[in-house]
N, CA, C and O of each residue as an XYZ file, in Angstrom:
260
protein
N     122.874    143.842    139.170
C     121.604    143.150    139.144
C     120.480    144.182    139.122
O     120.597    145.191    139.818
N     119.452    143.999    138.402
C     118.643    144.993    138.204
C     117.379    144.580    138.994
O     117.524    143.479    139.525
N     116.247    145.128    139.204
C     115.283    144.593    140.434
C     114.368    144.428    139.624
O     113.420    144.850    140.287
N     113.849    144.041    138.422
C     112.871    144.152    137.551
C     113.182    142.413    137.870
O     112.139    141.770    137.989
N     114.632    141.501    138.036
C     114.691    140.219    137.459
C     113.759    139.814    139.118
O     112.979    138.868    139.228
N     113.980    140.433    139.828
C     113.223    139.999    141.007
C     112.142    140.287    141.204
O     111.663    139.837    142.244
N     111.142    141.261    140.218
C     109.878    141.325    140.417
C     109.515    140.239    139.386
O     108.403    139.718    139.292
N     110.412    140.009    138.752
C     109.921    138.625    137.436
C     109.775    137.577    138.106
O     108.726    136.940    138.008
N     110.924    137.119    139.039
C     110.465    136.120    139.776
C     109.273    135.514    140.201
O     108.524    134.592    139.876
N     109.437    136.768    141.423
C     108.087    136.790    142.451
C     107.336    136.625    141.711
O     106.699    135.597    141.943
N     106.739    137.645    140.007
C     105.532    137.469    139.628
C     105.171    135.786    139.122
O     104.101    135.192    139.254
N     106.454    135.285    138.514
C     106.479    133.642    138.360
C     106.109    133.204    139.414
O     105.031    132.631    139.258
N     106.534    133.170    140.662
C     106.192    132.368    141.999
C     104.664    132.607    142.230
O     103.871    131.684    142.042
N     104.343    133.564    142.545
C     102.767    133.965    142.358
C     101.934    133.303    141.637
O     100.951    132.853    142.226
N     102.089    133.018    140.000
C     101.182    132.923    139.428
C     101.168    131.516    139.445
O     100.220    130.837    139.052
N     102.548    130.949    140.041
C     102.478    129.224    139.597
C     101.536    128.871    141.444
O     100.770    127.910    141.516
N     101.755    129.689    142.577
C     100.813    129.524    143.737
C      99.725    129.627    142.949
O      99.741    128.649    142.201
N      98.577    130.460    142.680
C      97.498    130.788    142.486
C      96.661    129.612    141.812
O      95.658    129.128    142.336
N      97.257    129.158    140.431
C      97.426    128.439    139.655
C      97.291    127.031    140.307
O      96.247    126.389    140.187
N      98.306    126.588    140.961
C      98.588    125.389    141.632
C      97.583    125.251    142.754
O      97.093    124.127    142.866
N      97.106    126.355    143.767
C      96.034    126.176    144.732
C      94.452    126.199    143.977
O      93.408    125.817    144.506
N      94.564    126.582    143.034
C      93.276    126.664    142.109
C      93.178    124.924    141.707
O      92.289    124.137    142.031
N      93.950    124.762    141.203
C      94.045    122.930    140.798
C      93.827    122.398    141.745
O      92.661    122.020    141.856
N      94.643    122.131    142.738
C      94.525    121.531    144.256
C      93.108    121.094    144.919
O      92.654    120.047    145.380
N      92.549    122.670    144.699
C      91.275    122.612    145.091
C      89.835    122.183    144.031
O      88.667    121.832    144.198
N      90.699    122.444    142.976
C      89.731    121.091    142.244
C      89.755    120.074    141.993
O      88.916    119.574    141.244
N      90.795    119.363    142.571
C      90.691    117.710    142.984
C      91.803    117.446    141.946
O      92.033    116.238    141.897
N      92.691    118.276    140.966
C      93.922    117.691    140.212
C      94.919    118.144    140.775
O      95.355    119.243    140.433
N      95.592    117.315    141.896
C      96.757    117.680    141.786
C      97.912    117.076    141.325
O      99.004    117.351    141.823
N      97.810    116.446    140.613
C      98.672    116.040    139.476
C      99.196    117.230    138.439
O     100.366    117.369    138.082
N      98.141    118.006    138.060
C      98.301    119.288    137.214
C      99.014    120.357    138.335
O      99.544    121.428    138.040
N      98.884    119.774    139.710
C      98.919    121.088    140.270
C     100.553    120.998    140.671
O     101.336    121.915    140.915
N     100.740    119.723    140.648
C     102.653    119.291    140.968
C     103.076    119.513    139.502
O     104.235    119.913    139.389
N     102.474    119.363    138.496
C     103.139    119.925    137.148
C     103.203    121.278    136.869
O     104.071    121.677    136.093
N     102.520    121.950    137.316
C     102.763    123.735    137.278
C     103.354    124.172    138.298
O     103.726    125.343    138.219
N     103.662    123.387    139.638
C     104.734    123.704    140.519
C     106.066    123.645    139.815
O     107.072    124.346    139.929
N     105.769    122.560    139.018
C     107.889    122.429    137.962
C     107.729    122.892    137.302
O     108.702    123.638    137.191
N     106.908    123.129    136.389
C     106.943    124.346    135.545
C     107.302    125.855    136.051
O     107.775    126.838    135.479
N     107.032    125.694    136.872
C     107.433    127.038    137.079
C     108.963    127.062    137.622
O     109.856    127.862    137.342
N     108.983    126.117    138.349
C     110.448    126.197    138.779
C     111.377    126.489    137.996
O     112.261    127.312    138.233
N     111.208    125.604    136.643
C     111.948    125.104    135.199
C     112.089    126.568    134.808
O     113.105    126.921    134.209
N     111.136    127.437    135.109
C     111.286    128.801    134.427
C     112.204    129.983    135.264
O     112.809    130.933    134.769
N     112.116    129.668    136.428
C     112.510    130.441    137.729
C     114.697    129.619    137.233
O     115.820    130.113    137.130
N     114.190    128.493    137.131
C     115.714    128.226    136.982
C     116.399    128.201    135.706
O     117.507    127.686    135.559
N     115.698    128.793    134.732
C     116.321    129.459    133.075
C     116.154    131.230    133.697
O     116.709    132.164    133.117
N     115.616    131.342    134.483
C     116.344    132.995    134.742
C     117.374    133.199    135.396
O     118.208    134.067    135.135
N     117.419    132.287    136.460
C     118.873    132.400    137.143
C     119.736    132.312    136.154
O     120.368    133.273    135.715
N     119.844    130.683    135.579
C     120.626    130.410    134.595
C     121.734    131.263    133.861
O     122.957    131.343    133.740
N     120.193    132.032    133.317
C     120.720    133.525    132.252
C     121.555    134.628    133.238
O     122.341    135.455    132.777
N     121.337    134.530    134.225
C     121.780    135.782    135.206
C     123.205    135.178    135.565
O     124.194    135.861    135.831
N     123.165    133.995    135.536
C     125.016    133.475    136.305
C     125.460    133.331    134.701
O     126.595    133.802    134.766
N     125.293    133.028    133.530
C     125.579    133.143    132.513
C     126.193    134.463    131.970
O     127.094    134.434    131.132
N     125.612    135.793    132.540
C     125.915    136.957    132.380
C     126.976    136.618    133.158
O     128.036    136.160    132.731
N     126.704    136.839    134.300
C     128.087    137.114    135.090
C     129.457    136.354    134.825
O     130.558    136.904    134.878
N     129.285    135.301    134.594
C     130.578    134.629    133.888
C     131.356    135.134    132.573
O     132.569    135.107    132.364
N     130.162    135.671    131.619
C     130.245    137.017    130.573
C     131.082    138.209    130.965
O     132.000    138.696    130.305
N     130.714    138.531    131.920
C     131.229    140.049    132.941
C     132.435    139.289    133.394
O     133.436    140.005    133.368
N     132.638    138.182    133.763
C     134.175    137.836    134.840
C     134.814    137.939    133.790
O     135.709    138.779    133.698
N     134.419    136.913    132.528
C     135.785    136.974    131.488
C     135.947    138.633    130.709
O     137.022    138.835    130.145
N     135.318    139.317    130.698
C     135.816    140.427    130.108
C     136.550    141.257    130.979
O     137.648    141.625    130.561
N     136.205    141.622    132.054
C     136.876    141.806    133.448
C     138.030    141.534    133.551
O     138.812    142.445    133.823
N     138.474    140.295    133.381
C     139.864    139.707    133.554
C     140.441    139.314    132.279
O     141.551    138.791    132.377
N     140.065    139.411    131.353
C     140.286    139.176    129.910
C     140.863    138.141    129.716
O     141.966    137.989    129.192
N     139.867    137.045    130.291
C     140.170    136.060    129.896
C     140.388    135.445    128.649
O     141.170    134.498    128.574
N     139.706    135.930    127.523
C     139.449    135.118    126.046
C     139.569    136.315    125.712
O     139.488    136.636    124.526
């Protein structure tokens, strides 16, 4: 695992806070619960890709296919 996928994160988590308390406080939070899942949606296509690798890495590992 490389630590760049975890500063990607955080920087996702960050920008969807900032973002989302900026809305909040201007009276939409409707926009502001939609850029909370948005971001999630994005936070959970990186994992995704990261357990996707690794299942990549198990079958060559064990040679499976």
């Amino acid at each position: 695992m490389d630590i760049s996928i975890i500063f990607k994160i955080a920087g996702i988590g960050l920008i969807t806070i900032v973002v989302s308390q900026i809305l909040q406080h201007s009276g939409k939070g409707e926009l502001a619960t939609l850029t909370n899942l948005a971001g999630l949606v994005l936070v959970l296509a990186v994992v995704l890709n990261m357990i996707g690798e690794l299942f990549d890495t198990i079958k060559t590992m064990f040679s499976l296919y």
